[in-house]
C-alpha positions as CSV (number, residue, x, y, z in Angstrom):
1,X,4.9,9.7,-42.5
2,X,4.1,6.3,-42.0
3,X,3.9,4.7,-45.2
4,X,5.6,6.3,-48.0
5,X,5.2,4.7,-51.5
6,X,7.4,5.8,-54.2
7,X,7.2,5.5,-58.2
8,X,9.6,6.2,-60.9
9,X,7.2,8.2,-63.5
10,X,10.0,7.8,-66.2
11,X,11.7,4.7,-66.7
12,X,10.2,1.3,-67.7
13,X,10.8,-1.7,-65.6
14,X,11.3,0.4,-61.9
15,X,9.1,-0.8,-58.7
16,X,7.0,0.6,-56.4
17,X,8.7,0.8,-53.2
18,X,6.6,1.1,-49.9
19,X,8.0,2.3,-46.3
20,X,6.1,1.2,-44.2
21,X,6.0,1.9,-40.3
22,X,5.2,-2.0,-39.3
23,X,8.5,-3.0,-41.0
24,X,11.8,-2.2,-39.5
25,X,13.2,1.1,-41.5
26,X,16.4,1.5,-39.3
27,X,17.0,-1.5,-40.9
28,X,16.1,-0.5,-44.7
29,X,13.4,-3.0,-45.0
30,X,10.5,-2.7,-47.7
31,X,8.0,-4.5,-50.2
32,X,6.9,-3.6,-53.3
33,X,3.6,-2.8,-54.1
34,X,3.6,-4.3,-57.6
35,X,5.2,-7.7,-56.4
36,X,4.7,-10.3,-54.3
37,X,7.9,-10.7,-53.0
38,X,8.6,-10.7,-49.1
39,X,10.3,-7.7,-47.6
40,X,13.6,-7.1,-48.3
41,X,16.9,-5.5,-47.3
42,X,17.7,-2.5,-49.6
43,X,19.9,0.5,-48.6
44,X,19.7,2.3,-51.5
45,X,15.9,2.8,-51.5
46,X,15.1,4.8,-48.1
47,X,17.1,6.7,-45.7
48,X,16.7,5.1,-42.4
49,X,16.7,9.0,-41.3
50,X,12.7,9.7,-41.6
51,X,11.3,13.0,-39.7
52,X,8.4,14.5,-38.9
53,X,8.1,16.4,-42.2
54,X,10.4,15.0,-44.7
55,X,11.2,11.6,-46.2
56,X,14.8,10.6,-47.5
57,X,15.8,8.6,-50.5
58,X,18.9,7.5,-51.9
59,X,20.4,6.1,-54.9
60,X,18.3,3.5,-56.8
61,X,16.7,3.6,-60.0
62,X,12.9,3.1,-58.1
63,X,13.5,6.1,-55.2
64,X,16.2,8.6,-57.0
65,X,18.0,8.4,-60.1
66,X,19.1,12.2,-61.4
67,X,17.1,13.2,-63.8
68,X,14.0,10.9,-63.5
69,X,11.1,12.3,-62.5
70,X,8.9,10.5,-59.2
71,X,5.7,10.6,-57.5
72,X,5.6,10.0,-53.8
73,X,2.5,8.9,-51.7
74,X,3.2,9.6,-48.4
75,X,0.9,9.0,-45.2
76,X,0.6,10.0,-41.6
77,X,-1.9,8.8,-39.3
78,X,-4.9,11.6,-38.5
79,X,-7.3,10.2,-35.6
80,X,-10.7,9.1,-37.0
81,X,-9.6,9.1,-40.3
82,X,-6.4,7.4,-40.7
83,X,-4.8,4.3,-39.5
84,X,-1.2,2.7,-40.6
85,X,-0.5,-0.2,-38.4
86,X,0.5,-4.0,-38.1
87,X,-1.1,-7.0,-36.5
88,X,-0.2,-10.6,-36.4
89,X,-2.1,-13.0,-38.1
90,X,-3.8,-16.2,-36.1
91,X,-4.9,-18.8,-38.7
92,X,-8.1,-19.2,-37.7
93,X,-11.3,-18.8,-39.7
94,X,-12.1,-16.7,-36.2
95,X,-9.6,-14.2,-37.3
96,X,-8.3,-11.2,-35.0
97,X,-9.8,-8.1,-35.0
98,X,-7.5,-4.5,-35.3
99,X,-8.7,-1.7,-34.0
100,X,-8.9,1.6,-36.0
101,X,-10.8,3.8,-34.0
102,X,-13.3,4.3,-37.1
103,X,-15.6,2.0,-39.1
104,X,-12.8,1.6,-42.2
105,X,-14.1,2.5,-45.8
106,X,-10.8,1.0,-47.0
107,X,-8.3,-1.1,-46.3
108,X,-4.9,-2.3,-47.6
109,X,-3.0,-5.0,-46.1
110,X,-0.1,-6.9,-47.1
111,X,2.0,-10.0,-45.1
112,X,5.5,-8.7,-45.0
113,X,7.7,-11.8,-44.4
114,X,6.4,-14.4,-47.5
115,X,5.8,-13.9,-50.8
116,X,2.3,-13.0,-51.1
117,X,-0.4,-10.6,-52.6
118,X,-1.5,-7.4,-51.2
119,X,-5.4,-7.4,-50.6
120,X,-7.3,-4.3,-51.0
121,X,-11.1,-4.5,-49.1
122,X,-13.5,-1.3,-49.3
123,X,-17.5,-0.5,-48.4
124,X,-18.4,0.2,-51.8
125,X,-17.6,-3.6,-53.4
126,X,-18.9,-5.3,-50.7
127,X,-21.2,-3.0,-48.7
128,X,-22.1,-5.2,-45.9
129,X,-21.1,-7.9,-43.4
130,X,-19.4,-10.5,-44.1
131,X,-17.3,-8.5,-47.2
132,X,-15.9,-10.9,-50.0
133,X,-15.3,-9.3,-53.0
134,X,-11.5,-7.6,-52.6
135,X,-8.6,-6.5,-55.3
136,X,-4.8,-6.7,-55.5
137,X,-2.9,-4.2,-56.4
138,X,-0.2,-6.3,-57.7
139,X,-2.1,-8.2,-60.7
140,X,-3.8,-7.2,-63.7
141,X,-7.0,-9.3,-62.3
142,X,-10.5,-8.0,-61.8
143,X,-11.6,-8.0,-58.6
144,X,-11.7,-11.6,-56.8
145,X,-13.8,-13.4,-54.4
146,X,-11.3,-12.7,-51.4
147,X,-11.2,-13.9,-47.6
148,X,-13.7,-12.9,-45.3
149,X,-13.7,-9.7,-43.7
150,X,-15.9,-7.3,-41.4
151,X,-16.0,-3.9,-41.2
152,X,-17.0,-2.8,-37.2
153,X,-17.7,0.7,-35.8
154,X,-14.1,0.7,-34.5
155,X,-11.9,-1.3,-37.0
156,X,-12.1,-4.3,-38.6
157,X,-12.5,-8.0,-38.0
158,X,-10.6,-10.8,-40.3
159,X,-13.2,-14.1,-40.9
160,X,-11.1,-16.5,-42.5
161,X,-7.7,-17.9,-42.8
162,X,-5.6,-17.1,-45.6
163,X,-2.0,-16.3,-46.4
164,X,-2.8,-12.9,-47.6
165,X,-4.3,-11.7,-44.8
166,X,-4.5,-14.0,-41.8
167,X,-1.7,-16.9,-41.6
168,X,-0.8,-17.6,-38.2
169,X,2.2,-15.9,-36.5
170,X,2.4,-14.3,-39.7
171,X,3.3,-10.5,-39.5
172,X,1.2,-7.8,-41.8
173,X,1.0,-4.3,-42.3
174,X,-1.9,-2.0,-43.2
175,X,-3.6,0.8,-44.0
176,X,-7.2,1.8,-43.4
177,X,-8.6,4.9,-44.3
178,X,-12.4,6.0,-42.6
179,X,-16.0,5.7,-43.9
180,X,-17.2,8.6,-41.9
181,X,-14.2,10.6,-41.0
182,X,-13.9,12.4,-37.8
183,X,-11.6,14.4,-36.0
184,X,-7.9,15.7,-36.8
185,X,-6.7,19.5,-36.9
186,X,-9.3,22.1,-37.4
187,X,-12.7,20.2,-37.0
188,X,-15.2,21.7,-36.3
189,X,-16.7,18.1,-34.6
190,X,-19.5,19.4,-31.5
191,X,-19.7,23.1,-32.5
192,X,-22.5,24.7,-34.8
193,X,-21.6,25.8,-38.0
């Protein structure tokens, strides 16, 4: 996988912690989905031992405590549907563009090195170009007037400076899921069915 967020079901007061393959997990580093806090250094969230088909936890009360119960998300990249990546930010209202490889439906980003809100941005709140209307997973808020975005044929294109997604030299991770997926295992994309 490359991003993996975990939930303790059970217990009151336990984060969400996210793996994420922009972030360094040799070095146990992770965010929180429900916070705002920066990434952090944590050894007893992840293993640092993630393969192709299994993730690995260890001893805190957010990844593994004996007789809690969890839920894990976990995601892997599948071409023209799926894309986990990173990009740095520039600080311009002319903000960079990351490529996909799809038009995105959905996308989640969050800057990894500050304290700062995740920002969610799909097709279905704002349907067309320039999208403004966003959520954060992290508050209790409605949705929010956010920072402009685009969504192209082959990714997506940042319009506007902003901490939360576009602060220059600032590093982010994300994850963008397809409006029209494509391709993977088993398609049957160019043959008759």
């Amino acid at each position: 996988p490359k991003m993996v967020i975990v939930k303790n079901r059970g217990r009151a007061g336990t984060n969400w912690p996210v793996y994420h393959t922009g972030m360094d997990i040799a070095a146990n580093k992770h965010v929180f989905l429900n916070t705002t806090a920066a990434q952090a250094v944590d050894t007893t969230l992840f293993n640092a031992t993630f393969d192709a088909t299994d993730i690995y936890v260890n001893s805190s009360n957010d990844t593994n405590l004996e007789a809690d119960t969890y839920v894990a998300y976990c995601f892997a990249e599948v071409a023209g549907f799926s894309r986990l990546g990173s990009y740095t930010g520039n600080g311009a209202a002319d903000g960079p563009f990351v490529w996909c490889g799809f038009r995105p439906k959905y996308v989640l980003i969050r800057r990894t090195d500050a304290i700062q809100d995740w920002a969610i941005f799909d097709g279905a709140r704002s349907p067309y170009n320039v999208g403004t209307v966003g959520l954060k997973p992290n508050a209790s808020e409605a949705e929010y007037t956010a920072n402009d975005r685009d969504f192209l044929s082959n990714g997506f294109k940042l319009r506007a400076l902003g901490g939360d997604i576009n602060a220059s030299g600032a590093p982010y991770i994300f994850a963008a899921f397809a409006e029209y997926p494509f391709g993977g295992s088993g398609t049957t994309q160019g043959k008759a069915r």
